[in-house]
C-alpha positions in Angstrom: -138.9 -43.7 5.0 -136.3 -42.0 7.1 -135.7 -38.0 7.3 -132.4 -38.8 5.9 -134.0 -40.5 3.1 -136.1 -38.1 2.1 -133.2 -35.5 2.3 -131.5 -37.1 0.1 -133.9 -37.4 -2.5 -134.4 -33.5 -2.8 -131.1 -33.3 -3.6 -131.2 -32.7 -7.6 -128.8 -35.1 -9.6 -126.5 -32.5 -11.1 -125.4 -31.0 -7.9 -124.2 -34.6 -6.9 -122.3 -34.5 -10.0 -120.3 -31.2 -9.2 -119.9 -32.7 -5.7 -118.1 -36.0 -7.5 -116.4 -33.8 -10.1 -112.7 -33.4 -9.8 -111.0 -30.3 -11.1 -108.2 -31.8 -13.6 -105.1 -30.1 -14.8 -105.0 -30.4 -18.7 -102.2 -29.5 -20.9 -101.1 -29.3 -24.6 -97.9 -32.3 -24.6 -94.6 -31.1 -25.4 -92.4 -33.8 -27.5 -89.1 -34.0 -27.6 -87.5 -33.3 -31.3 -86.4 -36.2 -33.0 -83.4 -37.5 -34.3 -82.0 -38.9 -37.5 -85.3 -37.4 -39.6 -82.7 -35.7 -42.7 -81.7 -37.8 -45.5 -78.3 -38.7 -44.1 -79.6 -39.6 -40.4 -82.2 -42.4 -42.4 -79.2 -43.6 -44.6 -76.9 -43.9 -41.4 -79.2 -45.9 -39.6 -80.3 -47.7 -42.8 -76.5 -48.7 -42.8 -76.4 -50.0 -39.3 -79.1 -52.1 -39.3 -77.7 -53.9 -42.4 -74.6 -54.2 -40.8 -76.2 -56.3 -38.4 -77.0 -58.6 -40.9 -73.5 -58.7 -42.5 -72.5 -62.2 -40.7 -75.6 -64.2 -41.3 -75.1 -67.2 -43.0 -77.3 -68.0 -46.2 -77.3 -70.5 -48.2 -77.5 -69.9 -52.1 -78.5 -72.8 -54.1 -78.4 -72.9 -58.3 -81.2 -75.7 -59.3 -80.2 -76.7 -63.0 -83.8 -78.3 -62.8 -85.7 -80.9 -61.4 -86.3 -84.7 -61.7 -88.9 -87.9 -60.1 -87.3 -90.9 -59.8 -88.1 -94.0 -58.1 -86.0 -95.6 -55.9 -85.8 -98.9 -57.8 -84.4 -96.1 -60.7 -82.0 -94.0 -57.9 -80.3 -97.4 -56.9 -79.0 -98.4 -60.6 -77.3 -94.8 -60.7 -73.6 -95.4 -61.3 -71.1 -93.0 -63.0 -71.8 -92.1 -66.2 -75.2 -92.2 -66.0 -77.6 -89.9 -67.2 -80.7 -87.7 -65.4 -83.5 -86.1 -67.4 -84.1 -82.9 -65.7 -87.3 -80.9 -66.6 -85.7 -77.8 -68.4 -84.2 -77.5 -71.7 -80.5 -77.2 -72.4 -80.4 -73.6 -72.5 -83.2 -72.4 -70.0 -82.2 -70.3 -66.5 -80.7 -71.8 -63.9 -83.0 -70.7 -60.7 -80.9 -69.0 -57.4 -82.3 -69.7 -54.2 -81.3 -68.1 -51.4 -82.4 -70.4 -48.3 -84.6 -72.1 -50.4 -86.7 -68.9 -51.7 -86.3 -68.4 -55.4 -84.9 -64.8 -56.0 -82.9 -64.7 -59.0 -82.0 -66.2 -62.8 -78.8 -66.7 -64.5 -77.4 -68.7 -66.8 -74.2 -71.2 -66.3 -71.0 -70.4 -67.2 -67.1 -72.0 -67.2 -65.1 -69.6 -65.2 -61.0 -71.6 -64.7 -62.9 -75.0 -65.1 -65.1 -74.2 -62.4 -68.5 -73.8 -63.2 -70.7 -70.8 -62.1 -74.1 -68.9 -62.9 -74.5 -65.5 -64.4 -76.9 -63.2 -63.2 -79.2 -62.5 -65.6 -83.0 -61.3 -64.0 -83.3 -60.9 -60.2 -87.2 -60.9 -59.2 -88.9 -57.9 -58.0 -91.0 -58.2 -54.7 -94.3 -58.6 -56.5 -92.4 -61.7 -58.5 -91.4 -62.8 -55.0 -94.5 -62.7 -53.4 -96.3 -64.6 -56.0 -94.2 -67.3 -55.6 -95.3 -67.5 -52.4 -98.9 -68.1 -52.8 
């Protein structure tokens, strides 16, 4: 071994340490206040994010019910003929909106057009079962 060596090991490990340390600065942080946190700032911005939704297109669908068929049975449709659907005369209608059930009603005449009458609109536990 060299002098230098042996030099260097007399040197106990914590003063190397204070050698390597660093003095650092440290602070509490300051943030700035924010914005919008009363009742009215939430509702404001509440109302301009769903303004940003105003234009988008959905499409609503009212499903009367369902039907199989084969084709064999879809080609001898002509007018006048008759599909068995899979709900009783009576039962809700189903209102999809972009294909996701959210909503009951029941069909109505309105100027001899026909419509659907809201009558239950599922809750987001409803909705989420239906999606499992």
């Amino acid at each position: 071994m060299r002098a230098e060596d042996k030099r260097t090991e007399k040197i106990p490990p914590e003063s190397k340490k204070k050698e390597n340390e660093k003095k650092v600065n440290v602070q509490p942080v300051q943030f700035s206040p924010l914005k919008n946190s009363s009742k009215e700032g939430k509702k404001e911005a509440s109302k301009d994010n769903l303004q940003l939704l105003l234009d988008v297109p959905l499409q609503i669908t009212a499903e009367l019910g369902r039907a199989t068929m084969k084709i064999e049975d879809v080609l001898k449709l002509g007018p006048g003929s008759i599909i068995e659907l899979n709900k009783l005369a009576g039962e809700p209608v189903d209102l999809l909106v972009n294909g996701k059930l959210i909503a009951q009603g029941e069909v109505v005449v309105v100027d001899e057009n026909f419509g659907v009458r809201i009558t239950s609109i599922l809750g987001p536990e409803a909705r989420i079962k239906k999606l499992q």
